[in-house]
C-alpha positions as CSV (number, residue, x, y, z in Angstrom):
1,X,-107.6,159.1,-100.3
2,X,-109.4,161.2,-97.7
3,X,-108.3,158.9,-94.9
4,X,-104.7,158.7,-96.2
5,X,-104.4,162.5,-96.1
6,X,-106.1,162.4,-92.7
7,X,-103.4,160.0,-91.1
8,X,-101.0,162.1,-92.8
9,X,-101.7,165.1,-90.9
10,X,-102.2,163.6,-87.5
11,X,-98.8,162.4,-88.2
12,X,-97.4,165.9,-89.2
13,X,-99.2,167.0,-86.4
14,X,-97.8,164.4,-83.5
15,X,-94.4,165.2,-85.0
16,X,-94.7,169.0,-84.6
17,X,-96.2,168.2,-81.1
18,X,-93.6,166.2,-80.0
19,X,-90.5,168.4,-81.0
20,X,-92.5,171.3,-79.5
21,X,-92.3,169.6,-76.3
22,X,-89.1,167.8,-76.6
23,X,-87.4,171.0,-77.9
24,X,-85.1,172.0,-74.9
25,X,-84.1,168.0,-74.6
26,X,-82.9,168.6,-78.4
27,X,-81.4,171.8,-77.6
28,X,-79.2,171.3,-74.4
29,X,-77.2,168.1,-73.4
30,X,-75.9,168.5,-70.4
31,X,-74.0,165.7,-68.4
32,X,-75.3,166.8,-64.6
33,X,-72.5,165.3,-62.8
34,X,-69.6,167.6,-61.0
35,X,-66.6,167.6,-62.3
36,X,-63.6,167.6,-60.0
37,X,-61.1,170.0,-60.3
38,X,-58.2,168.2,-58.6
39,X,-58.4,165.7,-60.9
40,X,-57.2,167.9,-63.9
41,X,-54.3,168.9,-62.5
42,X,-54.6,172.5,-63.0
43,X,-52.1,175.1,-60.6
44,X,-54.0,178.3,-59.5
45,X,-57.2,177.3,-60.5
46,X,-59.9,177.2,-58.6
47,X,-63.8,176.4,-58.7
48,X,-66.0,179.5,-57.3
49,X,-69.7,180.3,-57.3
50,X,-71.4,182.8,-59.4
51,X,-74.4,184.1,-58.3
52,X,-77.2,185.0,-60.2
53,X,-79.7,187.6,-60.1
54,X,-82.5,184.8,-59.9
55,X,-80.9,183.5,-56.6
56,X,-78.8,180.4,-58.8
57,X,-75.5,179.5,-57.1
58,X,-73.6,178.3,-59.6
59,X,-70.0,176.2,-60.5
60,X,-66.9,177.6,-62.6
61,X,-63.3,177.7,-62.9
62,X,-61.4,180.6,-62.3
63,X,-57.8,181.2,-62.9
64,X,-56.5,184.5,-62.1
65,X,-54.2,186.2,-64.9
66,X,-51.3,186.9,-65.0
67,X,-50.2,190.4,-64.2
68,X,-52.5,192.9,-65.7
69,X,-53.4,190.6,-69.0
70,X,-56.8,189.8,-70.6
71,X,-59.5,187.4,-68.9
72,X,-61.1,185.0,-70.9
73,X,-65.0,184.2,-69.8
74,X,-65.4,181.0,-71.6
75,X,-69.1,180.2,-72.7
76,X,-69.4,176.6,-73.8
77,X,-71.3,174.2,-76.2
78,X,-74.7,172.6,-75.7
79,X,-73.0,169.3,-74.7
80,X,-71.2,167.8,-71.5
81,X,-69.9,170.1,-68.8
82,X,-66.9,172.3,-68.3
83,X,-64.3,169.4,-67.6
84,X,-65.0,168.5,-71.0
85,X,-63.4,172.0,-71.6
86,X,-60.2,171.7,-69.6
87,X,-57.6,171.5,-72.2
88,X,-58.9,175.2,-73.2
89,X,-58.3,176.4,-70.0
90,X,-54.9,175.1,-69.7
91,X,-54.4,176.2,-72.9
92,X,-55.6,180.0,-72.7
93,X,-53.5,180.1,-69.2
94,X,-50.3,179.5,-70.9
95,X,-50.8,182.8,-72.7
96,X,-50.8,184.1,-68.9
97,X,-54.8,184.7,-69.5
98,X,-57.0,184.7,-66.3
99,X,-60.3,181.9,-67.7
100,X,-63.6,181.8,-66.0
101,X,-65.1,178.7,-67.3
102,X,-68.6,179.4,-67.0
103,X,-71.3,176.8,-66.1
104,X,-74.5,177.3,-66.9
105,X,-77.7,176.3,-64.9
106,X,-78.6,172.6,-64.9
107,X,-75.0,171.4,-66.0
108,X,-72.5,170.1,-64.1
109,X,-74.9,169.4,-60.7
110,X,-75.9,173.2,-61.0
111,X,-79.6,173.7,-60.0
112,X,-82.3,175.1,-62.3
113,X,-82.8,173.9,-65.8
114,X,-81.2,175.5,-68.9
115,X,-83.5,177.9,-71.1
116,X,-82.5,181.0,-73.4
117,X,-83.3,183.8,-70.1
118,X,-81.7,181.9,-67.4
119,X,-78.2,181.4,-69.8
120,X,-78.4,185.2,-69.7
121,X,-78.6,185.1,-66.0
122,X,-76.0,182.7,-66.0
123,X,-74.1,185.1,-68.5
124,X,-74.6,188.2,-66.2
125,X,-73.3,186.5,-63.6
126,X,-70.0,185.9,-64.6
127,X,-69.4,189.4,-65.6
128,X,-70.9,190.5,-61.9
129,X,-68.4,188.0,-60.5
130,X,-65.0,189.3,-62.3
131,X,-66.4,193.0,-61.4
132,X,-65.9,192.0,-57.9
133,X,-62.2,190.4,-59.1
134,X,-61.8,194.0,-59.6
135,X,-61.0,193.1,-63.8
136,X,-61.7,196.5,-65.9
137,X,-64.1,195.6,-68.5
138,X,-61.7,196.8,-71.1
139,X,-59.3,193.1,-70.4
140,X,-62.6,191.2,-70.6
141,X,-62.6,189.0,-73.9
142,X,-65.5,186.8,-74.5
143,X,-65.5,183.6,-76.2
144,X,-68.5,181.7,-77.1
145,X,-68.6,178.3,-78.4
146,X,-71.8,176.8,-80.8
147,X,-74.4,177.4,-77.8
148,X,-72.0,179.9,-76.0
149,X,-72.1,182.4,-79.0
150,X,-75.6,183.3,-77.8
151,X,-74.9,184.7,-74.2
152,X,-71.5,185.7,-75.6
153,X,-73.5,188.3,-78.1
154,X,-75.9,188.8,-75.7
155,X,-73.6,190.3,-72.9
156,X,-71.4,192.0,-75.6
157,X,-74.2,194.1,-76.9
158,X,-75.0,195.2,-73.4
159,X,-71.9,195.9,-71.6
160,X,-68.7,197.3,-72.7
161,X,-65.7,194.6,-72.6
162,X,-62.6,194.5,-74.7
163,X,-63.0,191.7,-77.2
164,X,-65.1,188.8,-78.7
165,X,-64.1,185.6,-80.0
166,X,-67.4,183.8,-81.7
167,X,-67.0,179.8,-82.4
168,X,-68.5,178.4,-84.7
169,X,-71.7,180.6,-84.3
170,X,-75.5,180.4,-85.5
171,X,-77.7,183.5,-86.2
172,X,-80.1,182.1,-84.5
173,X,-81.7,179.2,-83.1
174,X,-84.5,179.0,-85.0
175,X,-82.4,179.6,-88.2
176,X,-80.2,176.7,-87.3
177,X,-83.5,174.5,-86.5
178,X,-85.1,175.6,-90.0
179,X,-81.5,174.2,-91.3
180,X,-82.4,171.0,-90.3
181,X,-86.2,170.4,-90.1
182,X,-87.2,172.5,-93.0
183,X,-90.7,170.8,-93.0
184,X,-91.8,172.1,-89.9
185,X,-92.9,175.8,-89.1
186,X,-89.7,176.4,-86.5
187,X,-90.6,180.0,-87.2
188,X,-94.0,179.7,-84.3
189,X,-92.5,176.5,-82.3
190,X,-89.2,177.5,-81.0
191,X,-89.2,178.8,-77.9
192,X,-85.4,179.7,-77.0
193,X,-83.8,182.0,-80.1
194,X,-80.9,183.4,-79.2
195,X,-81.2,186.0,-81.9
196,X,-77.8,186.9,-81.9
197,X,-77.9,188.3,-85.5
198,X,-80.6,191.0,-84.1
199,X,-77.9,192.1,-81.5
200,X,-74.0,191.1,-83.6
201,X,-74.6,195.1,-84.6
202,X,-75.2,196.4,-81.4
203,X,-71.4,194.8,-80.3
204,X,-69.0,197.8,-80.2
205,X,-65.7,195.6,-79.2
206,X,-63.2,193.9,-81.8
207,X,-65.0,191.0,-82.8
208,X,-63.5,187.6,-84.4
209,X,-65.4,184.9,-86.3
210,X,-63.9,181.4,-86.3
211,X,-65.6,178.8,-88.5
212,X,-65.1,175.7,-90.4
213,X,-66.4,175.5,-94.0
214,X,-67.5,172.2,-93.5
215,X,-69.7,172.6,-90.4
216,X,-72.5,170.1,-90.5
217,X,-74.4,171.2,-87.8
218,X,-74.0,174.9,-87.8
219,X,-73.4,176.1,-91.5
220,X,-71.0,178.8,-92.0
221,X,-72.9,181.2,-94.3
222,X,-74.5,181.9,-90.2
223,X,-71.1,182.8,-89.5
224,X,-70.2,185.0,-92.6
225,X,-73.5,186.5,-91.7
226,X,-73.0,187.6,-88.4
227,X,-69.8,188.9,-89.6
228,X,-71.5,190.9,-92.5
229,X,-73.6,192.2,-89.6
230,X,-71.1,193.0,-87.1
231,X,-69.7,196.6,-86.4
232,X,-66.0,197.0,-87.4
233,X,-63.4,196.7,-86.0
234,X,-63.7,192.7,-87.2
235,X,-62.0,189.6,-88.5
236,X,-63.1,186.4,-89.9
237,X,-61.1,182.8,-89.9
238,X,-63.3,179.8,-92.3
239,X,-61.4,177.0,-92.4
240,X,-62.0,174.4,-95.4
241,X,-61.4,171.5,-93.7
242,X,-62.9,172.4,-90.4
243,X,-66.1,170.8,-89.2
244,X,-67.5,172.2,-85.9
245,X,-65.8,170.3,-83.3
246,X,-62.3,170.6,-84.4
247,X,-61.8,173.9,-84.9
248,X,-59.0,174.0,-82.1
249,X,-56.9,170.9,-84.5
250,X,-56.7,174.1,-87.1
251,X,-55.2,176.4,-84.8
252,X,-58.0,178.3,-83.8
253,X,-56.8,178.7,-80.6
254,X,-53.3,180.2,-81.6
255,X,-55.5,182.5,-83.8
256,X,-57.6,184.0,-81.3
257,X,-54.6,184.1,-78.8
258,X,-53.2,186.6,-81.9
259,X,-56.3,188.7,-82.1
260,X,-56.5,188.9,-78.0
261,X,-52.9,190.4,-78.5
262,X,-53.9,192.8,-81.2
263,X,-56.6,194.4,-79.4
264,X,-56.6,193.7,-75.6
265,X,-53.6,192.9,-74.2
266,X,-50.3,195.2,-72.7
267,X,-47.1,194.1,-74.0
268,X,-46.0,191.6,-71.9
269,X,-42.9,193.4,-70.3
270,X,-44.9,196.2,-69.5
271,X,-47.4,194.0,-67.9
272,X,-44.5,192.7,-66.0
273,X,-43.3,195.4,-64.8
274,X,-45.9,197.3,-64.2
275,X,-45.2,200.0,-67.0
276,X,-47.8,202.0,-68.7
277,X,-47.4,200.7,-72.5
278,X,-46.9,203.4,-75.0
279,X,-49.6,203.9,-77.9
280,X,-48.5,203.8,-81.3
């Protein structure tokens, strides 16, 4: 019996050891190849460098907006690259939007290797780079998807910007890890958080929560949560057939396209032609 309980708890043990190590292989799936713009087809878009404040260069996309309407930055999901986001951009540039479809370090033949700080580099950068676009902070909206909710909250509780669109979003990291291993002490072995419930109050824009109901891999009580938490002005959209990569198939998109319009954008013929638009 003694021996069995031994073997037991080497085994626990190797286990905890190994995910310990392996965590940031779990975590972040990035496919390392660069995508080529050209072959997407997109008019007026065009890949630039963002520069981070830990001397990265990295790859986005940038389209410029239209007139004076809202700029998207566009954080995405643990998985692929930003091709694998290109039907967002074209979608979000009908609306006339500007999109900078941020890349984050170690994706997409980008140098360094992805961790919880240097996203937040990453993050910062993107904001630096539309400051020198000369894009007031009131038209910024930021939209973060799964992974991209973290530096979404973490920029939007630091700088001023005019909306925030949250995907699909976790509290935490470590909440979303005790989700799914809740044998192991998560609490003491993960090393990347993104604690975006200790910040979601600290937020003072518009905020939106999209979410499916069904969400295997992100449960939606962390989104009603981060709701609860948030500052108001704020919305909420839980979907009951939603999982949480198909979102977009329930209209999330034309949702948060309504809620940009609420609370950031000019009418569109003021925008146009070049009036001041009237308050209510």
């Amino acid at each position: 019996m003694l021996r069995l309980f031994l073997g037991i708890v080497a085994g626990y043990g190797t286990i905890m050891a190994a995910l310990f190590v392996l965590q940031r292989r779990l975590l972040y799936h990035p496919h390392r190849a660069r995508p080529d713009l050209a072959g997407f087809g997109f008019a007026g878009v065009r890949a630039v460098e963002l520069r981070t404040r830990d001397g990265l260069g990295l790859l986005a996309w940038y389209c410029p907006p239209s007139a004076e309407r809202p700029v998207v930055i566009y954080f995405h999901g643990n998985g692929g690259h930003i091709g694998y986001r290109a039907e967002r951009l074209r979608r979000l540039a009908a609306e006339g939007y500007g999109v900078l479809l941020t890349e984050y370090r170690g994706y997409a033949g980008n140098p360094g290797r992805p961790c919880e700080r240097g996203l937040y580099h990453d993050a910062e950068a993107a904001l630096d780079f539309l400051a020198n676009e000369q894009i007031a902070s009131s038209r910024l909206v930021l939209w973060g998807e799964s992974l991209g909710t973290g530096p979404a909250v973490y920029l939007a509780s630091r700088h001023p910007v005019g909306a925030v669109v949250l995907e699909a979003p976790f509290t935490s990291i470590t909440a979303a890890a005790r989700y799914h291993y809740p044998w192991l002490p998560v609490g003491i072995m993960v090393r990347d958080c993104f604690d975006s419930l200790s910040r979601i109050g600290r937020i003072g824009a518009p905020l939106l929560v999209l979410h499916g109901e069904r969400d295997p891999i992100v449960p939606v009580r962390m989104g009603r949560a981060l709701l609860a938490a948030a500052a108001p002005p704020k919305e909420g959209w839980f979907v009951p057939g939603a999982t949480h990569q198909n979102l977009a198939q329930f209209g999330a998109i034309e949702v948060a396209a309504a809620f940009i319009e609420r609370w950031t954008a000019p009418p569109r013929e003021a925008a146009e032609t070049g009036e001041k638009a009237e308050g209510p």
